[in-house]
GUMARSE-433924 format. One record per residue: residue in three letters; x, y, z of N, C-alpha, C in turn. Coordinates in pm, whole numbers, plus 50000, padded with zeros to 5 digits. Layout:
AlaXYZXYZXYZ;...
REM end
This chain:
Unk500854988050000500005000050000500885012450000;Unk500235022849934500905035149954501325037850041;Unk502455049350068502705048650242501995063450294;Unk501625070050150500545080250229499235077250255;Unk498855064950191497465062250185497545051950330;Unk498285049750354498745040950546498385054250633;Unk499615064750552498915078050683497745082550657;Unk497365086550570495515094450553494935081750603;Unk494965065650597493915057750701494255055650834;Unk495725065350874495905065851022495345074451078;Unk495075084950987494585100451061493145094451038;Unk492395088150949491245088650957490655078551057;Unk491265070451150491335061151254491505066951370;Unk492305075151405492495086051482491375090651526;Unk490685099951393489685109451431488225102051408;Unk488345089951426487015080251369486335080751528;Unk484435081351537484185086751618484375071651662;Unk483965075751818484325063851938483625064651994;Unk482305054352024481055057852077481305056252249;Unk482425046752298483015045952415483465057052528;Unk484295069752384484595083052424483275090152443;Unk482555088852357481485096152374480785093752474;Unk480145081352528479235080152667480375083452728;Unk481265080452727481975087452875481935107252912;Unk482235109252758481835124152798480375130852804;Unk479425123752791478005124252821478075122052957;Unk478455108852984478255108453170478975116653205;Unk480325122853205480675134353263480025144853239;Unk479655148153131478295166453128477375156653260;Unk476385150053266475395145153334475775148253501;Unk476895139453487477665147153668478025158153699;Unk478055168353572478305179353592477055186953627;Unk476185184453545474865186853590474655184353680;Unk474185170453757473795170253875474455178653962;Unk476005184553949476315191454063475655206954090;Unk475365205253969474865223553915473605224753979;Unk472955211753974471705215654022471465214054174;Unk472655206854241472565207154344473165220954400;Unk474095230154354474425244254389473505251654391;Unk472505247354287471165259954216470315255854321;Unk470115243554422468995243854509469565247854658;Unk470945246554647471355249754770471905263254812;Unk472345273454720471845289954673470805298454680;Unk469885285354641468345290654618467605290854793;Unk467995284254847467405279954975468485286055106;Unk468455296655085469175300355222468195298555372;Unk468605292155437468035295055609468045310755669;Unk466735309455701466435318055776467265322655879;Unk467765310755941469215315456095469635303956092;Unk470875305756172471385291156199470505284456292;Unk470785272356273469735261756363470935255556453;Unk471895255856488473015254056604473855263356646;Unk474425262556778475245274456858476915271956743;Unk476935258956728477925253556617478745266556491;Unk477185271556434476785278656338478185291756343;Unk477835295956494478125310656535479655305356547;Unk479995296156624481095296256679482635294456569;Unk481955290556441482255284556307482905304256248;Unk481595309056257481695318156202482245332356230;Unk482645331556381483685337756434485155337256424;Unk485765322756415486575315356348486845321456257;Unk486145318256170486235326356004486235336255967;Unk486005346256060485925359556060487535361356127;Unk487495359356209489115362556296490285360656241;Unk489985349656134490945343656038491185361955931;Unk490035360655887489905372155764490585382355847;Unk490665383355977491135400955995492275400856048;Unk492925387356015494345384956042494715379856209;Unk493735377256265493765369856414493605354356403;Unk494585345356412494965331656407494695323056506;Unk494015312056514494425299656630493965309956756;Unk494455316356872493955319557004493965335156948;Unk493425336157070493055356057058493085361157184;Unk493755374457196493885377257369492465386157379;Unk492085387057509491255392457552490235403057489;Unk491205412457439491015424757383490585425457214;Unk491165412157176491315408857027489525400057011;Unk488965390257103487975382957126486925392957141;Unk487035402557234486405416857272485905420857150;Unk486605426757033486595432856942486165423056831;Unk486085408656849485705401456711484045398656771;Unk483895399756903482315397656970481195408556881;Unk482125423656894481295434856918481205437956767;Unk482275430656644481725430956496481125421556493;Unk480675412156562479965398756490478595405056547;Unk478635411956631476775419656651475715425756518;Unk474855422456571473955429456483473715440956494;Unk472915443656462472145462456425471605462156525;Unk471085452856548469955455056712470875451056837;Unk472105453756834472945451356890473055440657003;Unk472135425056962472225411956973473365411456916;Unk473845398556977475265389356895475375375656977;Unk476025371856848476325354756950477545356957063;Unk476735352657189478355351557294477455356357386;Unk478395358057498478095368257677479555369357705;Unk479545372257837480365379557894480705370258022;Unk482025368158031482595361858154483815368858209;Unk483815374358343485025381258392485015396458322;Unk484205400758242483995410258145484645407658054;Unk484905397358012485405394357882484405391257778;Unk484245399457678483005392957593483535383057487;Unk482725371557489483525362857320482095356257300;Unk482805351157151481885345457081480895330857135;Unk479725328257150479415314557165480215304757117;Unk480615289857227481015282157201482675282257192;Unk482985296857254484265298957267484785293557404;Unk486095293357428486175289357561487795297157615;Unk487795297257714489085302957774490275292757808;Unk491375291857742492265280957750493135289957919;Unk494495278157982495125284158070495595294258072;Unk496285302557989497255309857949496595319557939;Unk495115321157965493795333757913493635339957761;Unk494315336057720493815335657537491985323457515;Unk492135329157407490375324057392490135314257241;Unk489555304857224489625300857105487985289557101;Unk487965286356963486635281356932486735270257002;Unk485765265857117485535250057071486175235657009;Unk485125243056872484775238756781486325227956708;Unk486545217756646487675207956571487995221156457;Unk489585224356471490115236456423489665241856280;Unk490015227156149490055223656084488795238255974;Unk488145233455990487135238955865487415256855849;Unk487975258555934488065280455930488865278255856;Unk490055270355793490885272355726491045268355572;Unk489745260755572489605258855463488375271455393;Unk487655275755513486725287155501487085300555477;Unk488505300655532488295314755535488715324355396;Unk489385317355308490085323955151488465327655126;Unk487565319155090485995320955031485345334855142;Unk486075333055265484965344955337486135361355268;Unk487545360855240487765367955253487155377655109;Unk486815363455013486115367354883485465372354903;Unk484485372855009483095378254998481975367554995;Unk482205353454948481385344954907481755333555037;Unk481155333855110481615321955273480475309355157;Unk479415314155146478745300855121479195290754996;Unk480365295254914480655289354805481425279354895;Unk482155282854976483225271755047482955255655035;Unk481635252855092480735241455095481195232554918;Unk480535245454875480265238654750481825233254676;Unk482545240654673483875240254653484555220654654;Unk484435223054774485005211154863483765198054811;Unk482535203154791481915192854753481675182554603;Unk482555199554552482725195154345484395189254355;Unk485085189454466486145185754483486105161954545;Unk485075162854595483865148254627483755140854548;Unk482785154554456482555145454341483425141854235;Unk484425149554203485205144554121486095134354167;Unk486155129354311486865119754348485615108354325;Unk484765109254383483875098554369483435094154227;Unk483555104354127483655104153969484765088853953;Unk486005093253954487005084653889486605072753962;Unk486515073154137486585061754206485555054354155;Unk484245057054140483385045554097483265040253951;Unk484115050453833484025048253735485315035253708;Unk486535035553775487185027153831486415014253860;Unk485775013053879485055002054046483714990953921;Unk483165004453900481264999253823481295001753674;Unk482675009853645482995007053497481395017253452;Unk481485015053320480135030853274479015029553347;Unk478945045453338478005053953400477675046553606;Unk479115043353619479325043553753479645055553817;Unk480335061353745480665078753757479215086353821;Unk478585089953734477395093853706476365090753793;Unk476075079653824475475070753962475975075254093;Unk476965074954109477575079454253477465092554251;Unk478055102554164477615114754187476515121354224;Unk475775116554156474155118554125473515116654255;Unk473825102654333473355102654466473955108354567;Unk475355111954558475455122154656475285133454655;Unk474795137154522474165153954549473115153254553;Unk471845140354550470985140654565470605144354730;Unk471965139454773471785135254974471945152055038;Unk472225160854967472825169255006471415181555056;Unk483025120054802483605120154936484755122254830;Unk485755131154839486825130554788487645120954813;Unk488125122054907488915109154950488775099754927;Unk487425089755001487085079454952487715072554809;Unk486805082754719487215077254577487925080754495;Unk488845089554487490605091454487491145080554523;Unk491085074054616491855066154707491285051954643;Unk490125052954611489325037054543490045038154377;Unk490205049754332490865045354183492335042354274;Unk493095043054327494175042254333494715031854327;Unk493665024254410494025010054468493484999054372;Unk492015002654309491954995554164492704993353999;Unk493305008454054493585012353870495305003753858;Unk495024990453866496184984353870497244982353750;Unk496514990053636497424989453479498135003253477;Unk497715014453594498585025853594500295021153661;Unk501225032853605501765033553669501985034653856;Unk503405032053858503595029254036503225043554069;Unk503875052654043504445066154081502615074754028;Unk502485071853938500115077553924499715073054051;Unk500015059254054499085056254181499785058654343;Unk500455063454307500695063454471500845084454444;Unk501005090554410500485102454421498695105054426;Unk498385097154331496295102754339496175092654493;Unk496635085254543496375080754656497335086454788;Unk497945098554771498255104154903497235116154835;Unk497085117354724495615130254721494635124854812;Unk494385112954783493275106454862492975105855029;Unk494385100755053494755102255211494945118155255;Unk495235127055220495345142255223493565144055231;Unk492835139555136491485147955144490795140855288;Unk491195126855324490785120655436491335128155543;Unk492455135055555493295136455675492845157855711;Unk492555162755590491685171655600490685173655691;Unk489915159355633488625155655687488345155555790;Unk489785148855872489705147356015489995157656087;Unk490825168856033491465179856082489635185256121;Unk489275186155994487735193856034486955188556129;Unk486705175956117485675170656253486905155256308;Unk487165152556413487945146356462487385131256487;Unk486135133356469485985121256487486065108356301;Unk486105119856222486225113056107487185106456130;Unk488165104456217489495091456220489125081256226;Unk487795077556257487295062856169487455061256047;Unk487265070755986487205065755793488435063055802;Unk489135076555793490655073555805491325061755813;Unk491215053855934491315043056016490615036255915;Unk489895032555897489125021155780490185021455629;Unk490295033655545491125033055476492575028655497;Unk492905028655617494495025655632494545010955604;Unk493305006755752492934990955730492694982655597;Unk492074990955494491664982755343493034988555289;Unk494034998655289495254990655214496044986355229;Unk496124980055368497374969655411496564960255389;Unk494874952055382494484939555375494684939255209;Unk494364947855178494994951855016495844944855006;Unk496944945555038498244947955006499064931555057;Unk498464928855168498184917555226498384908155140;Unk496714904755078496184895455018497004894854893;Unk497584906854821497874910354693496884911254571;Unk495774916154670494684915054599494734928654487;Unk495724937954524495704949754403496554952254360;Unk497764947454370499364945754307499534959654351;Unk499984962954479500324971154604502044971454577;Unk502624980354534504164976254585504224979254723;Unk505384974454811505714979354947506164992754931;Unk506634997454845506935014754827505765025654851;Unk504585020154762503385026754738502825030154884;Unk502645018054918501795014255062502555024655159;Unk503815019955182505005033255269504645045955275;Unk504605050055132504195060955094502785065655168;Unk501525058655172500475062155180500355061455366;Unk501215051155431500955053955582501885061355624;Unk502845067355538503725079555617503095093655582;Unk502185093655510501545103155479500845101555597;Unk500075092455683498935094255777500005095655866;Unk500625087955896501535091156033502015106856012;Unk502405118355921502695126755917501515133655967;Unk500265133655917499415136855936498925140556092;Unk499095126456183498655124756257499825126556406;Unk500825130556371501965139156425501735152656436;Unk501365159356340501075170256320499605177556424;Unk498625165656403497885174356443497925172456648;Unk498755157756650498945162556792500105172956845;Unk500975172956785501275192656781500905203656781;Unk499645203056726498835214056701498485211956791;Unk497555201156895496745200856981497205205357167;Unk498625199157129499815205457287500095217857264;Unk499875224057149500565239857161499585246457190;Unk498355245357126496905251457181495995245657290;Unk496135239857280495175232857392495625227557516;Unk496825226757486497625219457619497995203157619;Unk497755198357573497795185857518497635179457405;Unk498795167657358498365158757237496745155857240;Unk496405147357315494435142557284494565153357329;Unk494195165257377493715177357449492715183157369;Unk491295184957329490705196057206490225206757320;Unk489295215257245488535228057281487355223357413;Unk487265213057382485935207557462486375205857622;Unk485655210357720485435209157837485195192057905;Unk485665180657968485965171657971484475171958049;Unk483795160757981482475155957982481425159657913;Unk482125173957852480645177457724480845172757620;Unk481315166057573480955156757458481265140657497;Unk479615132057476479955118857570479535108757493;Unk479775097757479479545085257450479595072157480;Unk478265069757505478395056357581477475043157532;Unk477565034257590476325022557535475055027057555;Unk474955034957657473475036257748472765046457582;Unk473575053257536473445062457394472635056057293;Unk472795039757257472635034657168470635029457151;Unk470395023657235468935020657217468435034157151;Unk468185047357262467535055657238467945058257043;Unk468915059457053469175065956906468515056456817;Unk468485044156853468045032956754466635038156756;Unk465665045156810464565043956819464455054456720;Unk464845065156745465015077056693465735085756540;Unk466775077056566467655080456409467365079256305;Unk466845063956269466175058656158465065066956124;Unk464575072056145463655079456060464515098156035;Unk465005098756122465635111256080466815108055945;Unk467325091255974468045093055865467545089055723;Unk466295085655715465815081655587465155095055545;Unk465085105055629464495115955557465565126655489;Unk466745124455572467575137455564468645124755399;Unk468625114255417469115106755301468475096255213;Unk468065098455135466765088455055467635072755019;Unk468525077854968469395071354895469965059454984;Unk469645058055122470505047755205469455039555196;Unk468475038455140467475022755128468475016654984;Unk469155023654934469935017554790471045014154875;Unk471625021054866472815016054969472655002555059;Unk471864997355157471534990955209470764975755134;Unk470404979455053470404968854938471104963154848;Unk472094972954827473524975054780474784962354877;Unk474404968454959475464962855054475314945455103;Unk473944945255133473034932855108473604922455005;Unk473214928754886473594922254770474664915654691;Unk475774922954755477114926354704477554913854828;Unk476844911254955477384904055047476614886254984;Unk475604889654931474944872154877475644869554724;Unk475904875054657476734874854575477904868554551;Unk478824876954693480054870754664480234859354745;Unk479444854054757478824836354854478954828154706;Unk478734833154627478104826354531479204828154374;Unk480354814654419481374817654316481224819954154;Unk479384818954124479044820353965479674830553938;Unk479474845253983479854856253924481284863853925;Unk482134863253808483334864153823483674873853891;Unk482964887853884483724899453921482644897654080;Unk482524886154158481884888954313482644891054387;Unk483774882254380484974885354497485544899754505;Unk485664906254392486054923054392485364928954426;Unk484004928354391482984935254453483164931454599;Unk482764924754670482524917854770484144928454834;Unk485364925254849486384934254852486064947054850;Unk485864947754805485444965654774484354968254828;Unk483634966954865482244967754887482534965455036;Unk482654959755072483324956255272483894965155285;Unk484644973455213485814984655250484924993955263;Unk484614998955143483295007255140482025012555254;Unk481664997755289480714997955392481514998155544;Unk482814998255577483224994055681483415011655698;Unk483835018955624483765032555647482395042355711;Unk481415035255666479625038955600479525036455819;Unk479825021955819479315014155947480355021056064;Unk481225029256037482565026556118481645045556195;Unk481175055456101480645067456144479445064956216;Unk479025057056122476995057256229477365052756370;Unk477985040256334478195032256482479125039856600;Unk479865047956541480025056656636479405069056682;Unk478575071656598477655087056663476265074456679;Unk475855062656652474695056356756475005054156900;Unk476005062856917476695063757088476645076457132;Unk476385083957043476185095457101475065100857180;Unk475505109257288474265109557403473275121257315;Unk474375133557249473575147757197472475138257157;Unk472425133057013471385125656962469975122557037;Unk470325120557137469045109457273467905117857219;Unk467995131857216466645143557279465775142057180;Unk464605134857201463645132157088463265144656999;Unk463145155457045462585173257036463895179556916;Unk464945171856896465555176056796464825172156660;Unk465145183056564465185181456424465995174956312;Unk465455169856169466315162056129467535169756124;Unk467525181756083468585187556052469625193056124;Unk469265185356282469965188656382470755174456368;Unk469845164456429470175154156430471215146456314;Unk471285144756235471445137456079473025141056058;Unk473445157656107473945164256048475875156456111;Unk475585151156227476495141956258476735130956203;Unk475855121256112475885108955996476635117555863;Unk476535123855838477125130455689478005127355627;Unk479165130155672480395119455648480355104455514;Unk479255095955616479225088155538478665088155391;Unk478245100255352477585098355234478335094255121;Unk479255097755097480215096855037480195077854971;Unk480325071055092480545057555086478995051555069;Unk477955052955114476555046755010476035051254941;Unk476515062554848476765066054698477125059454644;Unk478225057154660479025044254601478445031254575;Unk477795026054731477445013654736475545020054602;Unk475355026554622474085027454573474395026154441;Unk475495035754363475555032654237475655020154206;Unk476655011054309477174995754239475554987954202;Unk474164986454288472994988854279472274990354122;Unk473105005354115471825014653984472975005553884;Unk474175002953864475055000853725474894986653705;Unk474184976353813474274961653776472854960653732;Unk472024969253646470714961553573471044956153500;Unk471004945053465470844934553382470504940253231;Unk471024934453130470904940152990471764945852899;Unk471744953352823472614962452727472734973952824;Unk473844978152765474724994352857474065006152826;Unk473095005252747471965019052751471085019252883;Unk470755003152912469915005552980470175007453152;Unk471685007853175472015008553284472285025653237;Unk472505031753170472275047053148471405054153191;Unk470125047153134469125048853152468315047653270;Unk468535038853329468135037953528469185043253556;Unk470375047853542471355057153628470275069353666;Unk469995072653515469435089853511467745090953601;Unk467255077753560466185080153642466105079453773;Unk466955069053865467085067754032467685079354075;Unk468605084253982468995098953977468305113354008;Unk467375109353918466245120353935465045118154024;Unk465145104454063463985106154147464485109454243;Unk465885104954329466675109054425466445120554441;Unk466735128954339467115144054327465505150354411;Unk464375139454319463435150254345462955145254526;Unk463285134454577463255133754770464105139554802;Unk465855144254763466415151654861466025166854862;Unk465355168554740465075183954747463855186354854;Unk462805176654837461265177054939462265174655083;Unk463085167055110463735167355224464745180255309;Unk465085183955168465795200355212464935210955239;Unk463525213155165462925223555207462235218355370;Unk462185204755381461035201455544462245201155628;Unk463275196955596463945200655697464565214755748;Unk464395226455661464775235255682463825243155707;Unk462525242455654461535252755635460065245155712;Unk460185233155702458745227155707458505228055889;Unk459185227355993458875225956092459425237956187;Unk458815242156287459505254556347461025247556398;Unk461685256856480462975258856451462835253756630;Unk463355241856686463485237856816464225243556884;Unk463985238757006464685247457165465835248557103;Unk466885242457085468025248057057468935256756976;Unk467615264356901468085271956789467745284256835;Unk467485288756974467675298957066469475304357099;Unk469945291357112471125287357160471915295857055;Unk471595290256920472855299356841472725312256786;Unk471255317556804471535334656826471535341356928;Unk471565336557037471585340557166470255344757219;Unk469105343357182468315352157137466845340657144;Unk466085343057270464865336557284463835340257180;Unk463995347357077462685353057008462245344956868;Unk463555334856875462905328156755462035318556760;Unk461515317656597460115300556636460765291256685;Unk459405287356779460065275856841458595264956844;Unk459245255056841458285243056836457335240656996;Unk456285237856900455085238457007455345229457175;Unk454755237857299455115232057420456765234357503;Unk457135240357379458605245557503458875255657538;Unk458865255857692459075261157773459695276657751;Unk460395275657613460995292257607459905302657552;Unk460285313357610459475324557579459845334757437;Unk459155337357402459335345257261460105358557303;Unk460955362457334461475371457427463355371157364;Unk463625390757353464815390557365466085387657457;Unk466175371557486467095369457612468055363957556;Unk469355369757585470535364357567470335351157623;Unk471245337557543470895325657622472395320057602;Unk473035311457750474555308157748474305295657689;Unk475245290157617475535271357621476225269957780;Unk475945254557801476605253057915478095251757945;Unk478695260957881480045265757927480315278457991;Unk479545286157957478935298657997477845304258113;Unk478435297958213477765300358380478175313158390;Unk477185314858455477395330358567475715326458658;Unk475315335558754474235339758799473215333958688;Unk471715331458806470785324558710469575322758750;Unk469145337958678468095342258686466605333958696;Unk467425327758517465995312858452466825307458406;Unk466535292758406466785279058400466005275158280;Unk466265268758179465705258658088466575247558073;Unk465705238258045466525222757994466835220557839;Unk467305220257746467335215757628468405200957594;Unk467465192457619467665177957569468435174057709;Unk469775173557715470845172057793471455180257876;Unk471465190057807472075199957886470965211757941;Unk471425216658040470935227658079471685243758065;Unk470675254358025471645267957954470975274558056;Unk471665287158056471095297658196470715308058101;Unk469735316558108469235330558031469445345458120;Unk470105351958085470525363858150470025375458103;Unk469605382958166469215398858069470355408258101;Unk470415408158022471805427057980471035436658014;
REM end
């Protein structure tokens, strides 16, 4: 043959369409969408106030950050971040101890410097977006940062329009890590040096994670566990380099933040918290069992898939017919051991007990896991039986029906029920709705969390704790 007529049928091979390329860049517009529309409902729906003291204490943080005040604040500096975080009606979150005014949920370390509470972590990922002007994009940010991990990881895992499936249900609910870290350990035809960089991305977005709420060192902990059994079994052609790589990244991690925790707080375990206000015990667990389950099927639709998912994936790989069960089954235990490793530790939590909370009080401690029965839900939506249209095709629809319960779930949980006893707590401020039969009065009263004693005028109970109400 000619040897130009070899190249004009190389170039025309080249550019010959590829219907393979193409659904893949269809399911990526589709995930892109779903994220869009989850920004456009979560933009669209601002809250009326915060519904936790959490809220305020977050947002002082983030403010202190922006005006160049770091980690603790002396007296005078706390003073001055109290009296800008006030309103017009010159309410604000906080009181006054020793005449020191600070923010709710703040607390006074030894040394008399003052600092949040609150697990350090999230002001710092908050505060570049507050200094923009835009605090509420932050969320979203970090959450298109999720999905594109959960993108590769399940497209990795469920092969087409697995991508698309997982995304779809976790913005319906509304994990980087997670699934960063799931291509890493699957994508066994990449290079050594690909996979062990997108998998300290992975361990980095986990170790984030924990920086922000501390108790996420379960996932953490679950991921470490699935890649040494990984690695173990040789179930993912793991070099010993890779693996090194990925637990000196956590051990760095986890060095670090007990440094952080002795220089501020006074101790390695040492946090913000007052020793006994945050508790967990067995006695925790019934009540929540009674209680959770319905807060969590409202605030997440998608965990009846998941849970069928997980089910399935476990009778399956019993059953040596199906070649790809044992991977699943592998993967799918990892998956769920993350999912099981958060609930089961906040179904210990005492906050939870107070029947009088809202979903959106309640729930907001399960979150975490969404990430991981997305996953399990897509593996679910991508195994219908048939030709590969038609698993397209139920992607987009469980998709959309998802979409259309988490949205009926975002407006009732935010809008549909008055705003309970404890959402006094985070504006300081008795005058907001409050749900029928409690005891608080519609009234401008500064109200303390229980870190914040002084004199006590009136007494209310909310759930567990008891807060004191003071008039200025």
């Amino acid at each position: 043959m000619n040897p130009d007529s070899e190249r004009e049928l190389a170039r025309r091979s080249s550019g010959a369409y590829d219907p393979a390329k193409a659904l893949a860049a269809v399911e990526a517009m589709l995930a892109v969408v779903a994220f869009a529309v989850l920004c456009a409902v979560v933009l669209s729906t601002a809250p009326r106030r915060a519904v936790e003291p959490d809220d305020g204490a977050y947002r002082a943080s983030i403010v202190a950050m922006t005006e160049g005040d770091f980690l603790t604040l002396s007296s005078a500096q706390v003073t001055a971040l109290t009296e800008l975080l006030r309103g017009p009606d010159g309410a604000g979150p906080g009181g006054a101890v020793g005449g020191v005014q600070f923010p709710n949920q703040w607390v006074e370390l030894s040394d008399g410097r003052y600092i949040s509470e609150k697990d350090p972590g999230y002001p710092f990922l908050a505060a570049p977006f507050q200094a923009l002007g835009i605090p509420r994009k932050a969320p979203l940010f970090y959450g298109a940062l999720a999905c594109l991990g959960l993108f590769v990881g399940a497209r990795r895992w469920l092969g087409r329009f697995g991508g698309l499936a997982a995304v779809g249900l976790y913005c319906s609910s509304g994990a980087a890590g997670s699934g960063t870290l799931l291509w890493a350990v699957l994508a066994t035809e990449a290079s050594s040096r690909r996979r062990t960089w997108a998998s300290i991305a992975g361990f980095a977005a986990l170790e984030i994670a924990t920086f922000v709420r501390y108790t996420d060192i379960v996932v953490l902990g679950c991921a470490v566990v699935a890649v040494i059994v990984a690695w173990r079994l040789r179930a993912a052609s793991l070099p010993l380099r890779t693996l090194c790589w990925w637990l000196t990244s956590v051990a760095v991690f986890g060095a670090g933040v007990a440094v952080f925790d002795d220089l501020v707080y006074g101790g390695p375990l040492t946090t913000g918290y007052q020793p006994g206000e945050v508790m967990f015990g067995l006695g925790a667990i019934v009540p929540n069992l009674q209680d959770m389950p319905a807060h969590l099927m409202q605030a997440m639709p998608m965990l009846v898939l998941g849970l069928a998912a997980l089910a399935w994936i476990i009778v399956r790989g019993l059953v040596p017919a199906w070649p790809s069960a044992r991977r699943d089954l592998g993967v799918g235990l990892a998956v769920a051991a993350s999912w099981l490793a958060v609930w089961g530790l906040y179904s210990a939590y005492y906050w939870t007990n107070d029947p009088s909370e809202s979903t959106l009080q309640a729930a907001r401690f399960y979150v975490p896991a969404i990430g991981a029965i997305a996953l399990l839900g897509a593996w679910l939506v991508t195994r219908i039986p048939g030709r590969a249209w038609l698993a397209g095709v139920t992607s987009v629809a469980v998709v959309t029906a998802m979409f259309g319960l988490g949205v009926w779930s975002l407006h009732a949980m935010t809008f549909g029920v008055g705003i309970p006893e404890r959402a006094c707590v985070t504006q300081n401020l008795c005058n907001a709705l409050v749900l029928p039969q409690t005891p608080l009065p519609n009234s401008h009263v500064p109200v303390h969390s229980s870190l914040l004693l002084g004199t006590i005028p009136q007494r209310w109970k909310f759930g567990n704790e008891t807060h004191l109400a003071h008039s200025w």
